[in-house]
DSSP file (Angstrom, degrees, kcal/mol; ACC not computed):
  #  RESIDUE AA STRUCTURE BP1 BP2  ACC     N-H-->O    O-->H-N    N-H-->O    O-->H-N    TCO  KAPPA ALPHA  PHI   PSI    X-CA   Y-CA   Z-CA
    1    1 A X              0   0    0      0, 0.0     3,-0.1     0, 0.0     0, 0.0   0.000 360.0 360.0 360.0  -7.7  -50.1   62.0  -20.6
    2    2 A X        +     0   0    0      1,-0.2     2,-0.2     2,-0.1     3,-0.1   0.950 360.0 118.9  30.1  67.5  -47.1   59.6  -20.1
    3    3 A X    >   -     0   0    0      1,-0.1     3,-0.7     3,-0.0    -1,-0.2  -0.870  61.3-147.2-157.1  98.9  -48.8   57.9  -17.3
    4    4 A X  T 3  S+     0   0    0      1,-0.3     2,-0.2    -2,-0.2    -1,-0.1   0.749  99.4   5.1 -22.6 -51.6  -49.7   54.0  -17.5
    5    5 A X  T 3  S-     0   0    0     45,-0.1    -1,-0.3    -3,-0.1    45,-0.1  -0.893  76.0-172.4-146.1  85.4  -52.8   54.7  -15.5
    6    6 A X    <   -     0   0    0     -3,-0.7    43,-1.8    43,-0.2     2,-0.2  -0.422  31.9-116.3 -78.9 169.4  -53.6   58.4  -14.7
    7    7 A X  B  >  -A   48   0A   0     41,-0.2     4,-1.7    -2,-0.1     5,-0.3  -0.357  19.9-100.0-100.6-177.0  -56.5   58.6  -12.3
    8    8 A X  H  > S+     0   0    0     39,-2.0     4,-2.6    37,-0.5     3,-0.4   1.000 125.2  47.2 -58.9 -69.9  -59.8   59.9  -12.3
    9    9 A X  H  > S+     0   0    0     36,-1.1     4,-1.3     1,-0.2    -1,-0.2   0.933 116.8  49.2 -30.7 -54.7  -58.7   63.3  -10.4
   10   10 A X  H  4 S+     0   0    0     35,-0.4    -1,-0.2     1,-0.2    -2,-0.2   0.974 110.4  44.6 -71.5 -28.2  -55.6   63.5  -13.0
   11   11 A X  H >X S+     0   0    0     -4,-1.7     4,-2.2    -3,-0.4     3,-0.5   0.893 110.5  55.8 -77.6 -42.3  -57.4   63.1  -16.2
   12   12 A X  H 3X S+     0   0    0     -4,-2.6     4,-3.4    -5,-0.3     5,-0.3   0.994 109.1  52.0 -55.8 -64.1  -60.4   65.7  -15.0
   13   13 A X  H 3< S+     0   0    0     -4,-1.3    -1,-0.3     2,-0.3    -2,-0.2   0.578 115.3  36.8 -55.6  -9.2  -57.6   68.4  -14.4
   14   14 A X  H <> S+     0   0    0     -3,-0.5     4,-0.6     2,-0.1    -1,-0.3   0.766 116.9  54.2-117.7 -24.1  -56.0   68.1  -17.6
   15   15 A X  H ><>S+     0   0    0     -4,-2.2     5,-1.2    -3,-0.3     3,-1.2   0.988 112.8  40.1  -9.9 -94.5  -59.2   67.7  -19.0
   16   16 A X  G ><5S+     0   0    0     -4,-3.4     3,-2.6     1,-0.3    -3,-0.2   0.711 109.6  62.0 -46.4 -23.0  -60.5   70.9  -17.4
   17   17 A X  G 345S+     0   0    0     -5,-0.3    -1,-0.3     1,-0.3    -2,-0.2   0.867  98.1  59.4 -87.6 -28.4  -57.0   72.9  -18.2
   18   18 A X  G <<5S-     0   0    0     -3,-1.2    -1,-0.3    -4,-0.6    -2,-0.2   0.516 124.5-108.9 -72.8  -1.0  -57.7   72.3  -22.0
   19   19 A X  T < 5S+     0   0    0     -3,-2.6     2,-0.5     1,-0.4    -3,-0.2   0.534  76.9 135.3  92.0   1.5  -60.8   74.1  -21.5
   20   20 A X      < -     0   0    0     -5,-1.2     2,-0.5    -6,-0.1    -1,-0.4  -0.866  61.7-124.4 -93.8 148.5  -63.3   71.0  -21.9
   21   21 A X        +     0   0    0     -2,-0.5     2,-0.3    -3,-0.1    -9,-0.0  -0.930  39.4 177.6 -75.2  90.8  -65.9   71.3  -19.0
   22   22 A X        +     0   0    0     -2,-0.5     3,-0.1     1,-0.2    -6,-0.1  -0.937  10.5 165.7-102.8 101.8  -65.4   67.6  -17.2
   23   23 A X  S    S+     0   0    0     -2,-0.3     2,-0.5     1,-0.3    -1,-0.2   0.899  78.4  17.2 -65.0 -81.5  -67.8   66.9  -13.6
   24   24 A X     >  -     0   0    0      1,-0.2     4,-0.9   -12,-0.0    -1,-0.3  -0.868  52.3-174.9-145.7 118.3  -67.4   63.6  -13.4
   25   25 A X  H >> S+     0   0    0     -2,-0.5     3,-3.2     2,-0.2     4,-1.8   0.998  89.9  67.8 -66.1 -71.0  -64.7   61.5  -15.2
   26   26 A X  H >4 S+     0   0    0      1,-0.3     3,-0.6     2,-0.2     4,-0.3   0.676 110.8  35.9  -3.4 -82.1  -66.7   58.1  -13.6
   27   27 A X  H 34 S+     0   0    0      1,-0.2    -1,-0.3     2,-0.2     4,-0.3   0.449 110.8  57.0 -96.9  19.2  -69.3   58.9  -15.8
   28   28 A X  H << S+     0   0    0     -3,-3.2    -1,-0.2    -4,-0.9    -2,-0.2   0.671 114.6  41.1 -10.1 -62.0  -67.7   60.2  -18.9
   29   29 A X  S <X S+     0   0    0     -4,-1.8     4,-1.5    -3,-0.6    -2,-0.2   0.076  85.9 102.8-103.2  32.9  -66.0   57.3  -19.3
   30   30 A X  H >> S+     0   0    0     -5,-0.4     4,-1.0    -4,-0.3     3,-0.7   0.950  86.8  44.0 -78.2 -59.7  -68.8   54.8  -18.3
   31   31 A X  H 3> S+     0   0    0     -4,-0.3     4,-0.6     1,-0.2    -1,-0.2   0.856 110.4  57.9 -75.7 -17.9  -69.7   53.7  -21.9
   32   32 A X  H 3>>S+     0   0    0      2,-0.2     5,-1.5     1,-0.2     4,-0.9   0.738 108.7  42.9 -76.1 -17.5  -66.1   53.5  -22.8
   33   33 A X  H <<5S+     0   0    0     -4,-1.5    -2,-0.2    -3,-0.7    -1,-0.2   0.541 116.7  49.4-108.5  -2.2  -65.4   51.0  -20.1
   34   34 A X  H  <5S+     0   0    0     -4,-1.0    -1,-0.2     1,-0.1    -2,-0.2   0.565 101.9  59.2 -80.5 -19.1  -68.5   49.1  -20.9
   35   35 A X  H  <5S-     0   0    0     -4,-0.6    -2,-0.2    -5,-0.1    -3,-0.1   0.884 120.8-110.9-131.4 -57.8  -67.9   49.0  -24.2
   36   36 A X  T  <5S+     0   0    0     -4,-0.9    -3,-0.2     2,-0.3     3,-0.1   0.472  94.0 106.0 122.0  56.2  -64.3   47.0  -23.3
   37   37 A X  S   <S+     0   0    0     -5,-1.5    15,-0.7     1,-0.8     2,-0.3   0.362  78.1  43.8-127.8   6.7  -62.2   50.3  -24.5
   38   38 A X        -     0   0    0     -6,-0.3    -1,-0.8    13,-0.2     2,-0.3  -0.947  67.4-153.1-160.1 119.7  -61.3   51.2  -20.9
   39   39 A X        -     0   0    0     -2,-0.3    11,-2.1    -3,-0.1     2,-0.2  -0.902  17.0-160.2 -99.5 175.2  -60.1   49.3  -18.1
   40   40 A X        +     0   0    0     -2,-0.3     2,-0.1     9,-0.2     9,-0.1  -0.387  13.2 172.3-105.7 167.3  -61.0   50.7  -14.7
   41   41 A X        +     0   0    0     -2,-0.2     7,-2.1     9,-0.0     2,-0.4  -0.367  44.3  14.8 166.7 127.2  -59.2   49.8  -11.1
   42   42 A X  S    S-     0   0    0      5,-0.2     2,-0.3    -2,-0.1     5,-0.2  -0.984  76.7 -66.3 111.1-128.9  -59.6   51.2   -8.0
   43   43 A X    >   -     0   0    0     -2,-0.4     3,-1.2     1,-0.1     2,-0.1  -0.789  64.8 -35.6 166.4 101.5  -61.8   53.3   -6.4
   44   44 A X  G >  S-     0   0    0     -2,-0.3     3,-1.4     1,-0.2    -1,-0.1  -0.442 123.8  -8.8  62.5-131.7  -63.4   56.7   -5.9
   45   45 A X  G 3  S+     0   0    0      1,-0.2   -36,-1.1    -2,-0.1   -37,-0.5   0.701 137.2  66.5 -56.7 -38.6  -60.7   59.6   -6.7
   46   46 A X  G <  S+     0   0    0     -3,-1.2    -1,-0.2   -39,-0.1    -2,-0.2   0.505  72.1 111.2 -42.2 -19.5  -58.4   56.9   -6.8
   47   47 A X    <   -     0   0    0     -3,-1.4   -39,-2.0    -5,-0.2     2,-0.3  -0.347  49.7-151.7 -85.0 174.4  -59.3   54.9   -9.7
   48   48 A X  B     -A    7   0A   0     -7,-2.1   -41,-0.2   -41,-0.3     2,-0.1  -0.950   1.4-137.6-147.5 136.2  -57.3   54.8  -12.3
   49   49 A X        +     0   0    0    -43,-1.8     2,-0.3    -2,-0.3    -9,-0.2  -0.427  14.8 176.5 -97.0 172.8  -57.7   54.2  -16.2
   50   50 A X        -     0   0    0    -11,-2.1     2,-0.4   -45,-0.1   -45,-0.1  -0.929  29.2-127.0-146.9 179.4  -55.9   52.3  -18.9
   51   51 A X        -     0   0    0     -2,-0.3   -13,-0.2   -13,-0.2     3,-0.1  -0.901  26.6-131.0-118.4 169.1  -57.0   52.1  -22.5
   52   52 A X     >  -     0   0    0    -15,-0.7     4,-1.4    -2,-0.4     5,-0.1  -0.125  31.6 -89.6-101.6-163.4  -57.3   48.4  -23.9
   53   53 A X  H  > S+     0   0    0      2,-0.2     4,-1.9     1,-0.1     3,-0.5   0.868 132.9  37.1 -87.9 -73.6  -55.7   47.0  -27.6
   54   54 A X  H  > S+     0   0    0      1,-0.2     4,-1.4     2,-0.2    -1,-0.1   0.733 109.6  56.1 -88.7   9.2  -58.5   48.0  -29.0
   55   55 A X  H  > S+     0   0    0      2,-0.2     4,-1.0     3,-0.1    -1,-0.2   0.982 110.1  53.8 -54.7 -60.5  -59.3   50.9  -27.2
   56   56 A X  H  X S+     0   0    0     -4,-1.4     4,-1.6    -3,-0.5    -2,-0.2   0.665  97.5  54.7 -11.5 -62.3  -56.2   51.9  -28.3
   57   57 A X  H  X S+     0   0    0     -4,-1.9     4,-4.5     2,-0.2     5,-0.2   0.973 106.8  59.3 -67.1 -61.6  -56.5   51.3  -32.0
   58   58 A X  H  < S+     0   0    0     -4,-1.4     4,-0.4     2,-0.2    -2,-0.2   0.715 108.0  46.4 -52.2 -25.6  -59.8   53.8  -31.7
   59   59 A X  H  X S+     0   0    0     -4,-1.0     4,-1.9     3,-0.2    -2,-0.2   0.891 111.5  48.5 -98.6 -71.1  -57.4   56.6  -30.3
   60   60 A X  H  X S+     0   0    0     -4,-1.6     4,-1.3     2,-0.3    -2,-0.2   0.739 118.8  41.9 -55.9 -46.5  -54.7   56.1  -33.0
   61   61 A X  H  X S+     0   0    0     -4,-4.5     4,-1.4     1,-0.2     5,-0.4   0.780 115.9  48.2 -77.9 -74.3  -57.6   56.3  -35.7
   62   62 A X  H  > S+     0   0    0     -4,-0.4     4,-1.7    -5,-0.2    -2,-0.3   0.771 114.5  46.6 -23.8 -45.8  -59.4   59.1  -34.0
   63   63 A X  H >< S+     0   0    0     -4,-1.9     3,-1.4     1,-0.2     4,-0.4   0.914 110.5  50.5 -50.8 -80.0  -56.2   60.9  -33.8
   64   64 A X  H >X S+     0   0    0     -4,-1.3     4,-2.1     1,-0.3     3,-0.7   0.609 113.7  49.1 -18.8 -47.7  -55.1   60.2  -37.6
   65   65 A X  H >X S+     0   0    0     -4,-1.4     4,-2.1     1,-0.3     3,-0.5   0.998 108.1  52.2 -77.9 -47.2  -58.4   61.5  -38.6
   66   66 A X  H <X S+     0   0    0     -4,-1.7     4,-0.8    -3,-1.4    -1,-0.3   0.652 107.2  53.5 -29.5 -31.3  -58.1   64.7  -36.3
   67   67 A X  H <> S+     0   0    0     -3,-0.7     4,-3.0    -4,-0.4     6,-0.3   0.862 105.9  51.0 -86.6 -34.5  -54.9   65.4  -37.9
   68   68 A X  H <X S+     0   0    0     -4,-2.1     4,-1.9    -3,-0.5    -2,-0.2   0.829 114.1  53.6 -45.9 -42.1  -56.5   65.3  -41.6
   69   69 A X  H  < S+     0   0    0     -4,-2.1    -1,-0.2     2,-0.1    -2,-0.2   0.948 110.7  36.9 -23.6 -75.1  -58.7   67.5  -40.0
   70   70 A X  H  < S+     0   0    0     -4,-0.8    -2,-0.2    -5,-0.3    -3,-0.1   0.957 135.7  19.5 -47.4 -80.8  -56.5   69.7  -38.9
   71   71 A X  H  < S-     0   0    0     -4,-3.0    -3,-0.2     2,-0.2    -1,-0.1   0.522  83.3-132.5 -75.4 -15.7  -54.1   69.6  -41.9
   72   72 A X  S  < S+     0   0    0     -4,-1.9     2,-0.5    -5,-0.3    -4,-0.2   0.362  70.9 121.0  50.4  20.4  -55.9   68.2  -44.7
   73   73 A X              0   0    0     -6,-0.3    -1,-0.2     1,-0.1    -2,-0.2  -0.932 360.0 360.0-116.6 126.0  -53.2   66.2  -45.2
   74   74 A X              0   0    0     -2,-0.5    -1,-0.1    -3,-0.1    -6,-0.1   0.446 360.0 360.0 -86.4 360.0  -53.6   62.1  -45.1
């Protein structure tokens, strides 16, 4: 997204524009931020997400495998 911290609001709308059905980001990402893959900050419509180092590593493998998917190429 080339956004340090997108917000709740901003992630739901690009979320929704890709055609996934997203209510409510809050609790979407509620086991990711428990989990210590997500931090949180802020507040209602305001808050804003970040991913963590190892959140992070878990979207770089999740991508990789998605493109293997994709391509069938490792």
């Amino acid at each position: 997204l080339n956004l340090p911290k997108p917000t709740a609001a901003q992630l739901a709308k690009w979320l929704r524009r890709s055609g996934y059905p997203i209510l409510r980001m809050d609790r979407a990402l509620q086991d990711a931020v428990a989990g210590g893959d997500i931090l949180s900050s802020g507040s209602r419509r305001a808050r804003c997400y970040e991913l963590t180092a190892p959140g992070r590593l878990k979207a770089y493998i999740l991508a990789n495998q998605l493109t293997v998917t994709i391509t069938g190429e490792a």
